[in-house]
N, C-alpha and C positions, 0 to 999 in steps of 0.2 A: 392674401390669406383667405381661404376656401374653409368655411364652417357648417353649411349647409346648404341644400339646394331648393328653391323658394318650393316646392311641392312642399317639403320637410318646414317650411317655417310654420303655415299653419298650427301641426301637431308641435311645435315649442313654443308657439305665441302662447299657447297653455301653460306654459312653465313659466313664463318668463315677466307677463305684467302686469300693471298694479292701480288700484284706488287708493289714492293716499289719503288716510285718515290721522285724525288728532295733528299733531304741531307739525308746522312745516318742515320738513326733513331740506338740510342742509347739503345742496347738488356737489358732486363731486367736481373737481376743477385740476388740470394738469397742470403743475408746476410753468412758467413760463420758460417758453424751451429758448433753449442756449445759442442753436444753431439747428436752426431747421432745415429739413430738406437734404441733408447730408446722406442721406443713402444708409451706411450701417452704421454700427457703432462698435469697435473691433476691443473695448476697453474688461479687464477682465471683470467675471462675477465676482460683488463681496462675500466674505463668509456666511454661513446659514445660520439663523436665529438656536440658540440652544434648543432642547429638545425639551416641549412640554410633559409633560405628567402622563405617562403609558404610549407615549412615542417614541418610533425606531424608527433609523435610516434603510433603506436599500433604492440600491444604484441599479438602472438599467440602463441602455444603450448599448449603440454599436462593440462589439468584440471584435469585429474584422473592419479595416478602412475601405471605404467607400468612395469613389471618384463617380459624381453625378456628369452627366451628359445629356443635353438637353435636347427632346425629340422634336421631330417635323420642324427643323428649322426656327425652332424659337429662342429662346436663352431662358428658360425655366423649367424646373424637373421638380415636379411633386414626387416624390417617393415613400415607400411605406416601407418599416421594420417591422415586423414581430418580436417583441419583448418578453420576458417573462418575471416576472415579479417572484416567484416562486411561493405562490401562496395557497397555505394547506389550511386555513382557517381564514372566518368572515372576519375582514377589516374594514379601516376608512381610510383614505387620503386624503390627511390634512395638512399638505401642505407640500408645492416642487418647486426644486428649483435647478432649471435647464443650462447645461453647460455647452453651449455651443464652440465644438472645437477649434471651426475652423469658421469664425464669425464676420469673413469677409465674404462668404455665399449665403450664410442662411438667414434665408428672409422671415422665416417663421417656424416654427414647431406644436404639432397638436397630438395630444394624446389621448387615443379611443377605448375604451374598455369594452374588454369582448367578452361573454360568458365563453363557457367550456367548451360548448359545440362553435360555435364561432372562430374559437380559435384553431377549430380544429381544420374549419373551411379557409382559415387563416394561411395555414401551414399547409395547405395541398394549394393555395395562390399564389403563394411563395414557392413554392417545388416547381410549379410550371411555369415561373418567371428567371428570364437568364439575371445571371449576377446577383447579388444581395440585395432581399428586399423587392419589391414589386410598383410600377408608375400608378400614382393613383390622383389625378387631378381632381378637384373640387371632394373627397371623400375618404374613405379608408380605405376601398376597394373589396369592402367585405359585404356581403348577402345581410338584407336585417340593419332593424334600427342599434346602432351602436350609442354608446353614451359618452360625450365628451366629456373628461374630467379635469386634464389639462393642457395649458399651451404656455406657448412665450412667443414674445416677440422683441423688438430692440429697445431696450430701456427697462427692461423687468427684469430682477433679481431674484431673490426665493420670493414667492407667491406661498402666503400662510390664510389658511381658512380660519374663518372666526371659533373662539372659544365655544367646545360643543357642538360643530357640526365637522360634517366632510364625504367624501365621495365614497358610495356604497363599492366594496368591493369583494364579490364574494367568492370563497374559496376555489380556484381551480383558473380563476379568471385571469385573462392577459392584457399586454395592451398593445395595440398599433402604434407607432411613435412614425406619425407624417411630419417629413423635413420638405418644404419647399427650399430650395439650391436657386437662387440668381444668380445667374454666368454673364448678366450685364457686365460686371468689373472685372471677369476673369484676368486679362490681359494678354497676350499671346505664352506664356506658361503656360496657361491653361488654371483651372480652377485649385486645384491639387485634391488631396484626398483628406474625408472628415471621417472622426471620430465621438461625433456627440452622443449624450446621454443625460441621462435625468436621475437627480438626487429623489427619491420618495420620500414622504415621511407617511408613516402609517402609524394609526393606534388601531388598538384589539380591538372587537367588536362589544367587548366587557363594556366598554366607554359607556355605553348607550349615548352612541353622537346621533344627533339626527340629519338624516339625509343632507344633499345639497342635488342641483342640477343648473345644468349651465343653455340660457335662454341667448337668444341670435334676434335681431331686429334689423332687416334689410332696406336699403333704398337701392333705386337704379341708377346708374349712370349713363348722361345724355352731357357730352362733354365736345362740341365741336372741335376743329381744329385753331389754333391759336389764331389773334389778327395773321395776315401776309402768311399763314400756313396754306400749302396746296399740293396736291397729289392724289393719286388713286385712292388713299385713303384715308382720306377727309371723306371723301361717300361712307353714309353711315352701312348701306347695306353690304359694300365690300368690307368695311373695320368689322363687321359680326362675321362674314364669311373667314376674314383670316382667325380671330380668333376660335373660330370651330377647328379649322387648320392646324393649329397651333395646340389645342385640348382637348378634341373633341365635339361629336355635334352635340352632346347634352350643357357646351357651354355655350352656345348659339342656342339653346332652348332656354336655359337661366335666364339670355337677355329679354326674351318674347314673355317669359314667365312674368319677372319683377314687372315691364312691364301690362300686364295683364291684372297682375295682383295689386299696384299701389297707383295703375294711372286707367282701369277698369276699362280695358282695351283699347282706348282711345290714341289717335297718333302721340308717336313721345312726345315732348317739350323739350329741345335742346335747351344746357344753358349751365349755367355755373353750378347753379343750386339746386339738390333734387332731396326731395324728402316723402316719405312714405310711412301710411298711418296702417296699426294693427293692430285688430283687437288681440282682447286679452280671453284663452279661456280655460284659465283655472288660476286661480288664486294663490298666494304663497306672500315671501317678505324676501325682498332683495335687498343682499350685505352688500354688493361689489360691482362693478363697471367698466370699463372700458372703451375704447373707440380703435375702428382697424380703418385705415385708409391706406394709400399708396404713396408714392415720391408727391405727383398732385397734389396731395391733401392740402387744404390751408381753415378746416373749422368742421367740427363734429358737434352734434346734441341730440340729446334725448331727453322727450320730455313725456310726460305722463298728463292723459286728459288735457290734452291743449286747448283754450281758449275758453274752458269752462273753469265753473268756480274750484274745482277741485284738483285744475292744473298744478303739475312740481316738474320742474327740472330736478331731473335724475342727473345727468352728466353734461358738462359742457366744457367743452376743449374751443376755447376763440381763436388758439396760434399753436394746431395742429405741427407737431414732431413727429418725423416717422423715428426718430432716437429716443420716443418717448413714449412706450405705448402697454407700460406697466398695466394686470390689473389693479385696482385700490380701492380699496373698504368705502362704503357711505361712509360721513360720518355719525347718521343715525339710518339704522335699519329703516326701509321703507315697505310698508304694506299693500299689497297687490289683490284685486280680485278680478270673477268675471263678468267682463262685461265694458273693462276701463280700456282705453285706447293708448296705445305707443307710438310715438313717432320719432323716429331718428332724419336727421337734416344734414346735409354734408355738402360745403364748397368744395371745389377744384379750382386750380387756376391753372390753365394752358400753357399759359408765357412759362413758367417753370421745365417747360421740355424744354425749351434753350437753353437754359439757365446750370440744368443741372449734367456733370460730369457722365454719368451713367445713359441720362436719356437724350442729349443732344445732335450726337452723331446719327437719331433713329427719326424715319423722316415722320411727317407729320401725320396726324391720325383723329380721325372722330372716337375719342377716346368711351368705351363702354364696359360694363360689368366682365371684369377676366379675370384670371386666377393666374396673368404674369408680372412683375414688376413695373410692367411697362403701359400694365392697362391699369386700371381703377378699382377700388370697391369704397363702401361704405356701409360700415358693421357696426351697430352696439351692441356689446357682449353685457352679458348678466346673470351674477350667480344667485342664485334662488336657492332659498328652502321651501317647496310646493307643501301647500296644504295636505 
């Protein structure tokens, strides 16, 4: 899952963290997952929470099926929709919940709000792309800062914003809904064809909710090849060449970036563990959390102002689920300003390419920052109310 590209994290390390003051805010912590490492979770969504006080439903997604097919030889396809909310008046979104059709390809879903004009460059990117929808790895594929409002991934059900806030959504506005498609499990059928979409929930702008915005805190990945792994790419400089192969060269610039922004240019560090500190610069209170890792994953945290007195764990995941990757509420609001430092921390373990059904057959790799199932990330997500 591709949320932003570290040029773009600076301008969100603004939104996104925090000085925690008064009583120590209670870290958010993932359920202990059932069976990790499983790849997807194909089980359906439950029903959606009744509808608060000036809340209405509306459904977007796909209207025509879609058969993804994955470019340059890789087995992963970002692609972008154009959505339309149909909205003639200022609302919020407070609250989605993503119906993945066909839940044995999709690895994730995020959806971009685009003002008017936007969407307008939207729809002439879409007119010059063959087939439904347009390839848009690590972004929306659109000109212009866009504003993430929501996503899913395996293990989240309706996502409800807290009492009183939710995502600006002003009249005329649309949204991009990126599906990244993993054709690791296709099987020789082939993938078949998806239909997904997203339940909205919106209240009137009457509400007077206040804002929300959704903050990214990036580490690199520096993941050799497992013990007795060997091959051409186990060299770390061939595993970045493929992955530019594979996405593009601006994802071969992501890897040189993180590295530049959390290891201040100096040679990487292979190794299990990577974690990367970033200021904060602007202030706000974060309700919600999460952690995005890959099949790899096996522990995520985020923590605020480490090692000084005003240190909090915000999130920590110790037995990392990729079937688990819900957002969830603090359980008390915590408050952010500028000047406090973030840092997200994320193992891998290597021996899990053998292990696991999807990635075994795929030879071995100095695993780094990719936007395929088959490479790595580590993301803490964070929703904010900015100052």
């Amino acid at each position: 899952m591709r949320f932003a590209r570290p040029a773009a994290v600076t301008a969100l390390a603004g939104v996104l963290l925090l000085a925690a003051c008064g009583s120590e805010p209670e870290p958010v912590a993932a359920p202990p997952p059932t069976s990790p490492h499983t790849g997807h979770s194909t089980g359906s969504a439950p029903p959606p929470t009744p509808l608060r006080d000036g809340e209405r439903f509306v459904e977007v997604g796909l209207t025509q099926p879609y058969t993804p097919a994955a470019p340059n030889g890789g087995t992963d396809e970002y692609r972008c929709f154009l959505v339309d909310p149909g909205l003639t008046e200022p609302a919020y979104l407070t609250g989605s919940r993503f119906l993945p059709q066909n839940a044995a390809i999709v690895h994730h879903a995020i959806f971009y709000r685009l003002n008017p004009e936007q969407a307008k460059a939207a729809t002439s990117v879409d007119a010059g792309a063959p087939g439904e929808g347009w390839t848009c790895f690590g972004d929306s594929g659109v000109q212009g800062e866009t504003a993430w409002v929501a996503h899913w991934a395996p293990g989240a059900g309706e996502t409800l914003m807290p009492d009183g806030f939710g995502f600006a959504m002003p009249p005329g506005s649309k949204l991009v809904m990126q599906i990244h498609y993993n054709l690791l499990g296709a099987g020789d059928g082939g993938p078949g064809s998806d239909t997904s979409g997203m339940q909205m929930r919106l209240s009137a702008a009457g509400a007077k909710l206040k804002p929300l915005a959704t903050g990214l805190v990036m580490a690199p990945i520096e993941l050799p090849c497992e013990p007795g792994g060997t091959g051409p790419l186990c060299d770390r400089a061939t595993a970045i060449a493929d992955v530019a192969k594979r996405f593009g060269p601006e994802s071969a610039e992501t890897v040189h970036q993180l590295n530049q922004w959390c290891n201040q240019g100096g040679a990487p560090k292979p190794g299990t563990t990577q974690s990367c500190d970033q200021p904060i610069e602007q202030g706000g209170t974060v309700y919600m959390a999460a952690g995005h890792m890959h099949l790899l994953g096996r522990s995520i945290k985020v923590e605020l102002n480490p090692g000084t007195a005003e240190a909090r764990t915000v999130l920590d995941v110790p037995e990392y689920n990729f079937d688990n990757q819900a957002l969830v509420p603090l359980k008390k609001p915590l408050r952010i300003t500028k000047g406090d430092v973030v840092r997200v921390t994320c193992t891998h373990d290597a021996t899990l390419r053998r292990q696991l059904p999807q990635l075994k057959t795929l030879p071995s790799r100095y695993v780094v920052w990719g936007e395929g199932t088959s490479d790595e990330m580590c993301l803490g997500i964070l929703v904010v109310a900015p100052e």
